[in-house]
Rosetta silent file (secondary structure, phi, psi, omega in degrees, C-alpha in Angstrom):
SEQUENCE: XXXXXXXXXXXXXXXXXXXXXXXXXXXXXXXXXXXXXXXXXXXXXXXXXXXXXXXXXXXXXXXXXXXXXXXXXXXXXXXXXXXXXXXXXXXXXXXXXXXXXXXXXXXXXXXXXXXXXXXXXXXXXXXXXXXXXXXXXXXXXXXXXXXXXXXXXXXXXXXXXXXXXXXXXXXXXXXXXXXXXXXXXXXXXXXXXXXXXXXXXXXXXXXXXXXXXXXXXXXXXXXXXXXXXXXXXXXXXXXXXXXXXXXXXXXXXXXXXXXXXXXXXXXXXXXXXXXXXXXXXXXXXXXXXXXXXXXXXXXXXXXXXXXXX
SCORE:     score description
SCORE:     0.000 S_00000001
   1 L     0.000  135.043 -158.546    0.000    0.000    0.000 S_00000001
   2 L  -104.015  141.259 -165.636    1.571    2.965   -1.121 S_00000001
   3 L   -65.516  138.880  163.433    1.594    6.533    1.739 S_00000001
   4 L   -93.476 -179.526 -152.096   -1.200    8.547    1.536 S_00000001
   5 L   -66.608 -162.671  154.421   -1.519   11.695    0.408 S_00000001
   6 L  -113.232  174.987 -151.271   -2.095   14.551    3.447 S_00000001
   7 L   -69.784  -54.232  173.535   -5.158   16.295    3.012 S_00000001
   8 L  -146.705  158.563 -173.417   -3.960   19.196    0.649 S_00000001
   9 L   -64.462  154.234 -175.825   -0.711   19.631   -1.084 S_00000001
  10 L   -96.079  154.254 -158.127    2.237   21.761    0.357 S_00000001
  11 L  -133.134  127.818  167.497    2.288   24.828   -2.184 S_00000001
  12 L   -65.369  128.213 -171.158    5.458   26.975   -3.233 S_00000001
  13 L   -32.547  113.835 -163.591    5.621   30.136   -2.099 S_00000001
  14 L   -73.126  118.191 -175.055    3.505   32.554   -4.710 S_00000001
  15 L   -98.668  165.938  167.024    5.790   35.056   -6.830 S_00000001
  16 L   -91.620  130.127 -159.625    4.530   37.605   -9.038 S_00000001
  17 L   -48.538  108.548  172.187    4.646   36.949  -12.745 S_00000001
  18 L  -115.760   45.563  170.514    7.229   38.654  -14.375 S_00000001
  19 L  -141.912 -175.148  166.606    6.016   37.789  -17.718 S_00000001
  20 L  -101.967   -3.975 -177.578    2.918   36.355  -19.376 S_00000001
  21 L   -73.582  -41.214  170.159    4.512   33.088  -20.001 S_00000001
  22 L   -33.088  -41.489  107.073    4.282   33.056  -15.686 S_00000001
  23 L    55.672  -59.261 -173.941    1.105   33.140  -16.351 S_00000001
  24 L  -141.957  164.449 -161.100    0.374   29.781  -17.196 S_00000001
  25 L   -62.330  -39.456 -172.802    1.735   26.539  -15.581 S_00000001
  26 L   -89.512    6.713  168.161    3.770   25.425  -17.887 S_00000001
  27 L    74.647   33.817 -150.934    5.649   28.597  -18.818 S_00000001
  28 L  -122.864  -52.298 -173.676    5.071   28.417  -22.567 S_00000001
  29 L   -39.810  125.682  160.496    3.040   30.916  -23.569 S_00000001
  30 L  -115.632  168.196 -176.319    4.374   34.662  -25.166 S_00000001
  31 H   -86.071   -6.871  166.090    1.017   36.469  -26.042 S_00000001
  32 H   -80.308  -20.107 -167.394    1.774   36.126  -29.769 S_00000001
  33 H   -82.385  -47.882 -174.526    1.932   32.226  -29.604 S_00000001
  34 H   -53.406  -63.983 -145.133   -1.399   32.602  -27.334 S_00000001
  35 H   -81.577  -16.407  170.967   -3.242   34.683  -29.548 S_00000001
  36 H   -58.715  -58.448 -169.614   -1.862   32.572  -32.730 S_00000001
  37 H   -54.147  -77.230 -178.347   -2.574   29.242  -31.143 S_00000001
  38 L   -77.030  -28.325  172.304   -5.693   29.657  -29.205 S_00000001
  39 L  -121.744   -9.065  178.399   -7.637   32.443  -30.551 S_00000001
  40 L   -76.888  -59.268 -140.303   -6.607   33.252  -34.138 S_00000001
  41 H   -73.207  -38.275 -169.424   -7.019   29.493  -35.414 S_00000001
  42 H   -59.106  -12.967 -171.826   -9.982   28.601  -32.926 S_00000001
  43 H   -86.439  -18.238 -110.348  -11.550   31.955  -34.465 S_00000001
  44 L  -154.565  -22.294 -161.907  -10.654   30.459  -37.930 S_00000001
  45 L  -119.270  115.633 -171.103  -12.621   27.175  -37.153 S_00000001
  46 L   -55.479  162.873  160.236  -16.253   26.875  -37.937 S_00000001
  47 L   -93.750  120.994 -155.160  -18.306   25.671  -34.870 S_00000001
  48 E  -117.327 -178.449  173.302  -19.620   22.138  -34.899 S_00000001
  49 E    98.524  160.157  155.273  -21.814   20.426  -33.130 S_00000001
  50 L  -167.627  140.796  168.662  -25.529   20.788  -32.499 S_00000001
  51 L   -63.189  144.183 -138.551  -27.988   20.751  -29.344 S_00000001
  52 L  -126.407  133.533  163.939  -29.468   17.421  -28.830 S_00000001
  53 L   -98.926  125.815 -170.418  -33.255   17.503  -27.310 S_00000001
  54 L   -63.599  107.786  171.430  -32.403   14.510  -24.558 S_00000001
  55 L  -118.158  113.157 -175.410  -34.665   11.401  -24.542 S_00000001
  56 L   -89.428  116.252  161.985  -33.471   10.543  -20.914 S_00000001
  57 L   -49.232  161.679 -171.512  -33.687    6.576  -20.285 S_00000001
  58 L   -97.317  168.998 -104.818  -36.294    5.247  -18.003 S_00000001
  59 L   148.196  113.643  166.860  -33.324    3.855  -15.143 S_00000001
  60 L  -108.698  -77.065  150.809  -34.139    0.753  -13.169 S_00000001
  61 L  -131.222  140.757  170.050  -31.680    0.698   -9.403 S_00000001
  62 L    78.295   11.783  161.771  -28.570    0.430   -9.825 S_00000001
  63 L   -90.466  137.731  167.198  -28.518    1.553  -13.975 S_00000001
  64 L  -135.502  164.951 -170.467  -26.653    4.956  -14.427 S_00000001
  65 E  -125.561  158.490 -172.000  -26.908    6.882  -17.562 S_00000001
  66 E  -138.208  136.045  165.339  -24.013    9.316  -18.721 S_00000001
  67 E  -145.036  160.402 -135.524  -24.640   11.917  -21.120 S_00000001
  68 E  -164.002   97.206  178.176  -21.351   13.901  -21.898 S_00000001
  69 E   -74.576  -27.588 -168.972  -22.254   17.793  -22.491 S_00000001
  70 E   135.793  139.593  173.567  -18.993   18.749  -23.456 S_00000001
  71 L    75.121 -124.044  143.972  -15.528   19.475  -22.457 S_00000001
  72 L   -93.042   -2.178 -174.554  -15.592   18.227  -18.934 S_00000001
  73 E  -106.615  127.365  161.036  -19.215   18.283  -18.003 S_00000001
  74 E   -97.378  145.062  159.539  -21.162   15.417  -17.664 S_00000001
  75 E  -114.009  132.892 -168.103  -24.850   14.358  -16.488 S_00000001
  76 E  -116.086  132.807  152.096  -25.062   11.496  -14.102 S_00000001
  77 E  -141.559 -178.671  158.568  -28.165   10.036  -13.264 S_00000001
  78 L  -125.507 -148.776  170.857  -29.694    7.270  -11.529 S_00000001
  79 L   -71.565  -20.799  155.169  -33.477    6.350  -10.640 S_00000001
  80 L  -151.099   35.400 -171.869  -33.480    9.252   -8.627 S_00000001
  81 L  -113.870  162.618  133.615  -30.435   11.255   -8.231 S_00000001
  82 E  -126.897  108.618  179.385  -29.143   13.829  -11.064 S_00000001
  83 E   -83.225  144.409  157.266  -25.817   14.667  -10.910 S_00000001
  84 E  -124.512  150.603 -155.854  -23.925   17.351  -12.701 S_00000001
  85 E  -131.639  143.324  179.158  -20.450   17.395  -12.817 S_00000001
  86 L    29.730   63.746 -148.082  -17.941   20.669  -14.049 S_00000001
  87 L   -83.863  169.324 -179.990  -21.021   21.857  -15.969 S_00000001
  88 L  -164.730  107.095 -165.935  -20.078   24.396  -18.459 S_00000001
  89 L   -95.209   17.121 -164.745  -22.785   25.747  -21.481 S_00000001
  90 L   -96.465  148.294 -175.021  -20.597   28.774  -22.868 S_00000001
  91 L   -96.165    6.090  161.935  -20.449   29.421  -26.568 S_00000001
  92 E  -176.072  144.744 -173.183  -16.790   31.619  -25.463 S_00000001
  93 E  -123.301   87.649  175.529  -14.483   31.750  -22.095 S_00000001
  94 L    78.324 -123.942 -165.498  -13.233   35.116  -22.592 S_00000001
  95 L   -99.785   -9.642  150.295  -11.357   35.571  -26.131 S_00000001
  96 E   -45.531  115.404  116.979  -11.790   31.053  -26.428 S_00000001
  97 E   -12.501   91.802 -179.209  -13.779   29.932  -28.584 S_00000001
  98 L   -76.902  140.389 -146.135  -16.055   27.130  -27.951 S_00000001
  99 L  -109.584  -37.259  155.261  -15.218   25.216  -30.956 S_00000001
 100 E  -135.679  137.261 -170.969  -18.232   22.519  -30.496 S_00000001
 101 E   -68.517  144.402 -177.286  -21.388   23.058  -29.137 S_00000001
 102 L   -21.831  150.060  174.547  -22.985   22.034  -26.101 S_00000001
 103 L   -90.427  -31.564 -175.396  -24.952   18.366  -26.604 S_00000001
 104 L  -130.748 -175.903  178.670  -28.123   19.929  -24.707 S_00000001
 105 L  -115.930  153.390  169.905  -29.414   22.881  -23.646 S_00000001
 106 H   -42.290  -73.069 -150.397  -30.211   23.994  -19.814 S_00000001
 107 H   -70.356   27.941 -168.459  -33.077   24.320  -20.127 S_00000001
 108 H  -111.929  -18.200  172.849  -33.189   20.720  -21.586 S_00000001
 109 L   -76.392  162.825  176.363  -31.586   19.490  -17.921 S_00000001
 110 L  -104.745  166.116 -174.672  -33.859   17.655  -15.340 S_00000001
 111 L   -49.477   90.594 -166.432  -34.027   18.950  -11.983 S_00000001
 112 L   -70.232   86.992  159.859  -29.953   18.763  -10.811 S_00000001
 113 L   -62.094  -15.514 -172.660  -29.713   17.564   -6.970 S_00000001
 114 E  -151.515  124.566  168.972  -25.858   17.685   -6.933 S_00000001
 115 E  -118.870   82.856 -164.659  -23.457   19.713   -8.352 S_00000001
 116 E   -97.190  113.055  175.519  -19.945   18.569   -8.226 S_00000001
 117 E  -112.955  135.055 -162.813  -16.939   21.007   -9.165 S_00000001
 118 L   -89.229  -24.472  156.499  -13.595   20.194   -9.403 S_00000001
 119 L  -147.859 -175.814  172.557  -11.501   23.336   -9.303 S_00000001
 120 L   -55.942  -73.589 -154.339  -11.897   27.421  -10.307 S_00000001
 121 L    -7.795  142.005  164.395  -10.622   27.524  -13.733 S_00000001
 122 H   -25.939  -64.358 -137.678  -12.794   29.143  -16.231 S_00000001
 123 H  -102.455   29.148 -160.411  -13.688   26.341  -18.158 S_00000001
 124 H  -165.545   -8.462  156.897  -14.689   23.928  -15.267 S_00000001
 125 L  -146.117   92.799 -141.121  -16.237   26.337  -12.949 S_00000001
 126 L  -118.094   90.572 -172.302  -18.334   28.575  -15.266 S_00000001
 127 H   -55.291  -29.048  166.429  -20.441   31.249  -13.224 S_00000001
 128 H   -59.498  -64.106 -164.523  -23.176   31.756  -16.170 S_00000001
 129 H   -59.681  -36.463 -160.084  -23.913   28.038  -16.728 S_00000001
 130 H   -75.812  -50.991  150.292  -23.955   27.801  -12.976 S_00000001
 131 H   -11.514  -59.836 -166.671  -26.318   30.897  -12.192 S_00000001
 132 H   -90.344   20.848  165.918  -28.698   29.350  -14.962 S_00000001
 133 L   -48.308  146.505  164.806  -28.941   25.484  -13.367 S_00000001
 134 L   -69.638   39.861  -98.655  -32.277   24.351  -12.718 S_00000001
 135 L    18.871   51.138 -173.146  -32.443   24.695   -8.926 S_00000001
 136 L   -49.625  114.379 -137.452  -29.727   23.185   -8.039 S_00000001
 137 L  -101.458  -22.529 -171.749  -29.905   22.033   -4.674 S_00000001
 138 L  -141.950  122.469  179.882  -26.258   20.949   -2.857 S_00000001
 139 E  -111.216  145.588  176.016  -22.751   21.948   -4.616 S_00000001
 140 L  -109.328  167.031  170.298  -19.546   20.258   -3.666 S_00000001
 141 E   174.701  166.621 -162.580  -16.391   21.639   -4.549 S_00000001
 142 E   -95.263 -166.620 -157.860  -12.755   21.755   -2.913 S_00000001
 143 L   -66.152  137.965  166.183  -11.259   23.790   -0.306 S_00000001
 144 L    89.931   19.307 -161.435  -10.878   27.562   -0.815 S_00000001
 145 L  -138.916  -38.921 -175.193  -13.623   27.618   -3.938 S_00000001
 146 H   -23.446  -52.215 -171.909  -16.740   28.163   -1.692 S_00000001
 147 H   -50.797  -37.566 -168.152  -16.856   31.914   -1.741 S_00000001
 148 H   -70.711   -5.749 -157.599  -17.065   31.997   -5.764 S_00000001
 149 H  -111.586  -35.589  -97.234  -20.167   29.673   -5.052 S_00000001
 150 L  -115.512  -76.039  178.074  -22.167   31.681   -2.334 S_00000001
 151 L  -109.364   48.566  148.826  -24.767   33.811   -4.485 S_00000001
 152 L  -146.650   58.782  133.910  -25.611   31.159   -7.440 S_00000001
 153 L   101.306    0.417 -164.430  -28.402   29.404   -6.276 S_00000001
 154 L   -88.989  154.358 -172.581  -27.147   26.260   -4.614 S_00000001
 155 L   -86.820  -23.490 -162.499  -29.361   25.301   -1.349 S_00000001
 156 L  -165.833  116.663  142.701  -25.671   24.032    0.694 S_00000001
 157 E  -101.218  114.613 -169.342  -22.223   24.748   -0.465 S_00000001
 158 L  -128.551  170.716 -154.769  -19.579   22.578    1.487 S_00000001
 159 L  -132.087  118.723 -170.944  -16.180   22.497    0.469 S_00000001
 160 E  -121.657  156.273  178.588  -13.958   19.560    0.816 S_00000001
 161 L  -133.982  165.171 -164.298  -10.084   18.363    0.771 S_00000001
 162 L   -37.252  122.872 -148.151   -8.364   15.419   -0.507 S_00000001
 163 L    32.584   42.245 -155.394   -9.985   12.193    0.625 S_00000001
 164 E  -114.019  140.654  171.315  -12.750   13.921    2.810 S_00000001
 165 E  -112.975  146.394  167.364  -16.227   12.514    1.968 S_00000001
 166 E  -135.045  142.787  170.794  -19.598   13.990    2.320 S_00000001
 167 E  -106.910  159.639  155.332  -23.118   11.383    2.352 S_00000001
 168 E  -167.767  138.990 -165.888  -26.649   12.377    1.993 S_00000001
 169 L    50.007 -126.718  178.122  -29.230   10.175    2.077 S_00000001
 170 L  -115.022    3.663  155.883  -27.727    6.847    0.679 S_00000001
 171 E   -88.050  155.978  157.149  -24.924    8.646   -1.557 S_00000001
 172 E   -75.451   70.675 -115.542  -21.585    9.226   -1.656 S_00000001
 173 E  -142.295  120.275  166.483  -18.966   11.856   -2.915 S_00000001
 174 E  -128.826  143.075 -165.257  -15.393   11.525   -2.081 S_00000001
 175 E  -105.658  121.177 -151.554  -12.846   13.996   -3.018 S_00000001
 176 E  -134.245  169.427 -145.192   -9.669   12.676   -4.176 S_00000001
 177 E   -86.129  144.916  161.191   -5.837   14.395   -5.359 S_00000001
 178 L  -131.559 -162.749 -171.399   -5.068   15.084   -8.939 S_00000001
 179 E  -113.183  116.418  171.956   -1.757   16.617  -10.326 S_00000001
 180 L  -168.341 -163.673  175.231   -3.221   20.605  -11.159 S_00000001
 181 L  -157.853  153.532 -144.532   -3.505   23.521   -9.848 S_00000001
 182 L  -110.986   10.028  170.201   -6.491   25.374   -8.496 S_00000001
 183 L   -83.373  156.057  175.149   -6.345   29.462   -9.039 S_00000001
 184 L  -111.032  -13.247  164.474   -8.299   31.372  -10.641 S_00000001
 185 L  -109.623 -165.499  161.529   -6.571   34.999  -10.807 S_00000001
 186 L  -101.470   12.993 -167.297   -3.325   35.474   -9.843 S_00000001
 187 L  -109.018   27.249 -178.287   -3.913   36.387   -6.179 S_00000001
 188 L   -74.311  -37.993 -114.753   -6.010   33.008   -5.580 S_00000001
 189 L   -58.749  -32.573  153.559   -3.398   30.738   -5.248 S_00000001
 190 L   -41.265   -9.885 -145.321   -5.036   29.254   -2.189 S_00000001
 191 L   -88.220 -169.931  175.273   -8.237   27.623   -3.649 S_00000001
 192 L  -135.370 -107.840 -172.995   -7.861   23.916   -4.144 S_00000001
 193 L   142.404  131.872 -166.559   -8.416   21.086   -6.998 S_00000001
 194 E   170.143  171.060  166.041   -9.109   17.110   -7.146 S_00000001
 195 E  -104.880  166.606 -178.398  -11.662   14.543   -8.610 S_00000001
 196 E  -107.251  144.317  154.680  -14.455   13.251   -7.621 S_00000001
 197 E   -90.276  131.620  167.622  -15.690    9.244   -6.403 S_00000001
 198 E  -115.470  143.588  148.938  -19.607    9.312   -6.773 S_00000001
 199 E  -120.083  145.739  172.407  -20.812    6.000   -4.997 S_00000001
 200 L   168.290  124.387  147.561  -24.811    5.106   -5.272 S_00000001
 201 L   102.934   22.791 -155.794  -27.097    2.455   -5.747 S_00000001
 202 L    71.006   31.316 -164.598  -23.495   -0.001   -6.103 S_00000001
 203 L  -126.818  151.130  152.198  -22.072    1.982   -8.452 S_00000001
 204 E  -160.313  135.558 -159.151  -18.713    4.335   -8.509 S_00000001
 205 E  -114.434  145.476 -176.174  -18.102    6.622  -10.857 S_00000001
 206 E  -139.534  117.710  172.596  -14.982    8.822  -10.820 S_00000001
 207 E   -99.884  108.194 -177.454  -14.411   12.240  -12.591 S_00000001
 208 L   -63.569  -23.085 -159.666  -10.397   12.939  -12.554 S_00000001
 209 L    59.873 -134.931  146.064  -11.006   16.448  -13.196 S_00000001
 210 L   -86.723  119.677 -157.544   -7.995   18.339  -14.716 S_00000001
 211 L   173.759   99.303  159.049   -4.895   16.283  -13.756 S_00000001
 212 E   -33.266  170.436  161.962   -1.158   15.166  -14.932 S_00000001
 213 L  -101.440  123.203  154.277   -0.348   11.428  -14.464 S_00000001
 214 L  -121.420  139.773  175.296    0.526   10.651  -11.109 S_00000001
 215 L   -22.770  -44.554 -169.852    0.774    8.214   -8.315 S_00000001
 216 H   -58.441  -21.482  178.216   -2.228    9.057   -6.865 S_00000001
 217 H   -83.535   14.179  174.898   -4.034    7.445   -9.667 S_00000001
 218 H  -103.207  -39.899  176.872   -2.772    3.986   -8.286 S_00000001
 219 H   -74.568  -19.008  179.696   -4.223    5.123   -4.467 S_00000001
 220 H  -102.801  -24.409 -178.155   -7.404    5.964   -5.607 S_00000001
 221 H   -91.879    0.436  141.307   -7.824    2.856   -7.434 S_00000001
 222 H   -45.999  -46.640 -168.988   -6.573    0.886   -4.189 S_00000001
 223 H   -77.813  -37.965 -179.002   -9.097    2.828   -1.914 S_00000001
 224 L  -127.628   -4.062 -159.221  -12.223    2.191   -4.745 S_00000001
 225 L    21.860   70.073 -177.809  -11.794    0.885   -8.071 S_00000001
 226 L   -47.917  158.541  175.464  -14.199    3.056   -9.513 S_00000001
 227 L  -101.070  -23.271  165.098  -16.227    0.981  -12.206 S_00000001
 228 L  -102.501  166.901 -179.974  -16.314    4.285  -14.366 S_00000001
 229 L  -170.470  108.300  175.383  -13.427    6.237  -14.935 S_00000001
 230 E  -119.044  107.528 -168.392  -14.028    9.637  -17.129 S_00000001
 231 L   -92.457  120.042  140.013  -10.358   10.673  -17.910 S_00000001
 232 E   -14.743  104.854 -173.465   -8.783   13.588  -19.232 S_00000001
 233 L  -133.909   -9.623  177.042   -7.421   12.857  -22.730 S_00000001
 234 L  -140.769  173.563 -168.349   -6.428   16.427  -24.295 S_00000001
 235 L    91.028   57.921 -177.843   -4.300   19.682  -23.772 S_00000001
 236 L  -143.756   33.612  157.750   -0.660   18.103  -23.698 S_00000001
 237 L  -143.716  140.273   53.153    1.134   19.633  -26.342 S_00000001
 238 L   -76.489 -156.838  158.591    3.887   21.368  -25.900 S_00000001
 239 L   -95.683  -25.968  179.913    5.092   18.453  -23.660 S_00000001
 240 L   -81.183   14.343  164.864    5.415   21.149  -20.893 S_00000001
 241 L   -97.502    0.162 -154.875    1.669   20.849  -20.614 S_00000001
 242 L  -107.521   57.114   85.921    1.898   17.266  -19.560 S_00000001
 243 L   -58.252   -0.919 -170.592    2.782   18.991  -16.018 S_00000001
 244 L  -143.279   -3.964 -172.170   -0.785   19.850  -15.343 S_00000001
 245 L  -136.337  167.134  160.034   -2.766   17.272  -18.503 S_00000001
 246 L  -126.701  159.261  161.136   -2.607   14.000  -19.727 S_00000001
 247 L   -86.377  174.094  166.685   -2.370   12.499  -22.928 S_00000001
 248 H   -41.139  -42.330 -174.196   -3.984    9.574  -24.270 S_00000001
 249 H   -80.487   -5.943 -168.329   -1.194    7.287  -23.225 S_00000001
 250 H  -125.508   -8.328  163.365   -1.100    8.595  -19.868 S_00000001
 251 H   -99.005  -17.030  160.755   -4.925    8.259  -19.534 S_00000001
 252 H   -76.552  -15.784  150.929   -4.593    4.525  -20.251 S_00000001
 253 H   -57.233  -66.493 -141.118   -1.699    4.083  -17.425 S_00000001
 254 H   -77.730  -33.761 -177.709   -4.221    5.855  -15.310 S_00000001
 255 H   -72.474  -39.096  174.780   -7.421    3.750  -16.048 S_00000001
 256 H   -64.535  -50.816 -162.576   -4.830    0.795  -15.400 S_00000001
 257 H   -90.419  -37.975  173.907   -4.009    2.026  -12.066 S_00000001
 258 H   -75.979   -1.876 -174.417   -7.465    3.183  -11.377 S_00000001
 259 L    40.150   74.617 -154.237   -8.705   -0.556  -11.902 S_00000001
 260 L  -132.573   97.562 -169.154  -11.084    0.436  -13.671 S_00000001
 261 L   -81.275  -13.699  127.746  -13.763   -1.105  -15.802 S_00000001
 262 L  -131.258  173.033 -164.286  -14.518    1.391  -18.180 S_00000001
 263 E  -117.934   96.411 -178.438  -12.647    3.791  -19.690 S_00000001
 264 L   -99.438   74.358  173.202  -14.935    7.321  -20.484 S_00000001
 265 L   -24.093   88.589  161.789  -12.865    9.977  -22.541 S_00000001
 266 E   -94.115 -159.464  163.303  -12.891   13.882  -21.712 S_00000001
 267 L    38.496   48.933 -154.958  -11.704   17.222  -22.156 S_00000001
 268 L  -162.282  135.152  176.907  -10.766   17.165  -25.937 S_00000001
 269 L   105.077  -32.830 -162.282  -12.510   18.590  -28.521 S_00000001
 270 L  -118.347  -38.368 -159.382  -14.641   21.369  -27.537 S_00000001
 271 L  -120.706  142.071  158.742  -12.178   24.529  -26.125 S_00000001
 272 L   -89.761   94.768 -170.345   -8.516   25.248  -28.094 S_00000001
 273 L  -110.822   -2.978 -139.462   -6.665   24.863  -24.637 S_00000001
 274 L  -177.709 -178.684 -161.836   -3.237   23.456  -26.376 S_00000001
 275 L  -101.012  -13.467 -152.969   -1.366   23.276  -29.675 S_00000001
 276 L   -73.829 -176.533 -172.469   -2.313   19.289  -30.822 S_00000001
 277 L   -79.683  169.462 -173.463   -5.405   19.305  -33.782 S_00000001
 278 L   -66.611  -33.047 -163.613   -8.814   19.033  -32.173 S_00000001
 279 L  -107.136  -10.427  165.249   -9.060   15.986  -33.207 S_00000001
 280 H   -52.933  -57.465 -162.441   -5.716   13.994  -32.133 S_00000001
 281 H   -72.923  -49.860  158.865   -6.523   12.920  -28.598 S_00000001
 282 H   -59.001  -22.409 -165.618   -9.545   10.555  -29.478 S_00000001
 283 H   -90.825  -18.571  154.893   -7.992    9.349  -32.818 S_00000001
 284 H   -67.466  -40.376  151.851   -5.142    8.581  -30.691 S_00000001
 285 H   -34.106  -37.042 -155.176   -7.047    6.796  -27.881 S_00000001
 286 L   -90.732  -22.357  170.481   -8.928    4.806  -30.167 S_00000001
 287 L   -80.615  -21.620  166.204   -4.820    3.301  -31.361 S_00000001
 288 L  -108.338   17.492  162.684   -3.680    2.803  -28.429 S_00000001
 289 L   -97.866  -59.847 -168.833   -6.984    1.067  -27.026 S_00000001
 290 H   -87.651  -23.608  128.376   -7.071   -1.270  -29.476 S_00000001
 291 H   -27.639  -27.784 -172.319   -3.400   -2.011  -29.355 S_00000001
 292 H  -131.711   16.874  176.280   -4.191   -3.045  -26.062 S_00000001
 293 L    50.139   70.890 -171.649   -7.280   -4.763  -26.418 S_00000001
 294 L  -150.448  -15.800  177.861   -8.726   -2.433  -24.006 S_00000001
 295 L   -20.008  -70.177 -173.026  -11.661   -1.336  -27.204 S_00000001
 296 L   -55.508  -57.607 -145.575  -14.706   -3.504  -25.453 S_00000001
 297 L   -94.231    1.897  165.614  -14.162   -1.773  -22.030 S_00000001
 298 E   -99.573  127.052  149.590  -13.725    2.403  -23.838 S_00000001
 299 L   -93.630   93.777 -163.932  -16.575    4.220  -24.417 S_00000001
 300 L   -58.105   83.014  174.162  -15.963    7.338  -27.177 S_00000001
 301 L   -80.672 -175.772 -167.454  -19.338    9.148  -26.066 S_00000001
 302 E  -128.509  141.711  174.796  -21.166   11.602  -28.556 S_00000001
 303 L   -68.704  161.597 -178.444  -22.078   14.870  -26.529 S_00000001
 304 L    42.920   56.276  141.219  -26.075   15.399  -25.221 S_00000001
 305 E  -138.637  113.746 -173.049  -26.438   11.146  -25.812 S_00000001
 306 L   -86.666  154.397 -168.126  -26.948    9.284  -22.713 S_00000001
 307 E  -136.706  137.725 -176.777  -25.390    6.042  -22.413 S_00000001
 308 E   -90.199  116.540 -142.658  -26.515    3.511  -20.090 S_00000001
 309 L  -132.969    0.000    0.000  -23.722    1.628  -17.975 S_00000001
């Protein structure tokens, strides 16, 4: 059994940038390569996609349905829970582009009991989409993130740190470490950052969040072997982005280490976060999956179509 983590990460003292590549984690950026990269060509790129009107399965105990909105956000349900997880409906995050559209519409959600967010960032904690939830009744989210949460609409905001669980009723939520980082300006540096374990009904589903390959994805799959596993798969080129992302090949180590019976693809696709084509990180997945006979257990999901597990 390998030592666990402590409770939140020890954090190097915060300097002030004194550039724009500081800026970002991996120190890459100049603002011509940004605005070349990320906002000329994504500006340059038609928008794809189309909203999906939802025909939500009928769910008998212990069925969960996944429908995969975009980006990172997912809808989890069961016979009577509906989870949403990093939801995020914007057609631009600032001078980004969303490059494909949303699978549903809000107002196309069913009544969201749980909202579980995994850090600040823009594109994963999205104060519009969040505002316009259908009453959303209890939000989780990690330490230091509460405040930003406070006046949009949630009935209980609790805040959690690395392997701290909260129940209600007969579910579960446990919040476990990724490799990131959790500010959202630059004078934030406090907030915090992690995935989520959903357990209910015999089920456990795990959202990685934003997250390098690390150890920790052998410790979480000691403590649960989630049965789901929806992994990270784009925003790792340069190579000096693979300090804060994974690649394909490093989300299939981690679904090995998470013991893990399927394999659910994210974050690819939707936002110009990174330099590879839009389209690299599944076309890679799907070659190194099937190289490894691992095909039967990944599911490639289409956004706003729920799939039944």
């Amino acid at each position: 059994m390998t030592k666990p983590f402590s409770q939140r990460p020890t954090l190097p003292p915060r300097r002030l940038p004194r550039s724009f590549k500081d800026l970002t984690p991996s120190k890459h950026f100049n603002p011509r390569t940004f605005f070349q990269e990320l906002v000329w060509k994504a500006l340059l790129t038609p928008r794809t996609g189309y909203h999906r009107r939802p025909v939500f399965p009928k769910l008998s105990r212990g069925q969960v349905a996944i429908t995969w909105i975009g980006h990172a956000s997912f809808l989890i349900q069961f016979t009577d829970l509906n989870v949403l997880i990093d939801p995020n409906f914007a057609n631009w995050l600032f001078l980004l582009k969303r490059i494909k559209r949303s699978g549903l519409k809000i107002r196309d959600l069913p009544p969201i009991d749980l909202v579980l967010l995994t850090h600040a960032h823009f594109d994963h904690f999205h104060k519009p989409t969040l505002r316009r939830l259908p009453h959303p009744k209890i939000g989780l989210m990690p330490w230091g993130v509460g405040d930003l949460a406070f006046d949009l609409g949630f009935s209980r905001v609790i805040e959690l740190v690395w392997w701290e669980s909260f129940s209600h009723r007969d579910w579960r939520v446990t919040f476990t470490p990724s490799r990131h980082w959790g500010a959202r300006t630059l004078a934030d540096h406090h907030r915090g950052y992690g995935g989520f374990v959903l357990e209910y009904q015999g089920r456990k589903i795990y959202h990685a969040g934003d997250s390098a390959y690390f150890d920790g994805f052998k410790q979480i799959g000691e403590k649960f072997s989630p049965e789901i596993a929806l992994l990270p798969i784009g925003a790792y080129h340069p190579e000096s982005f693979r300090r804060v992302h994974m690649g394909p090949d490093e989300a299939v180590k981690a679904f090995k280490d998470l013991r893990a019976h399927w394999l659910v693809p994210m974050h690819y696709g939707t936002f110009k976060l990174s330099f590879e084509a839009l389209d690299e990180p599944p076309r890679w997945l799907r070659q190194i999956v099937e190289r490894e006979g691992l095909t039967p257990q990944t599911r490639m999901l289409e956004e706003g179509v729920p799939v039944v597990f």
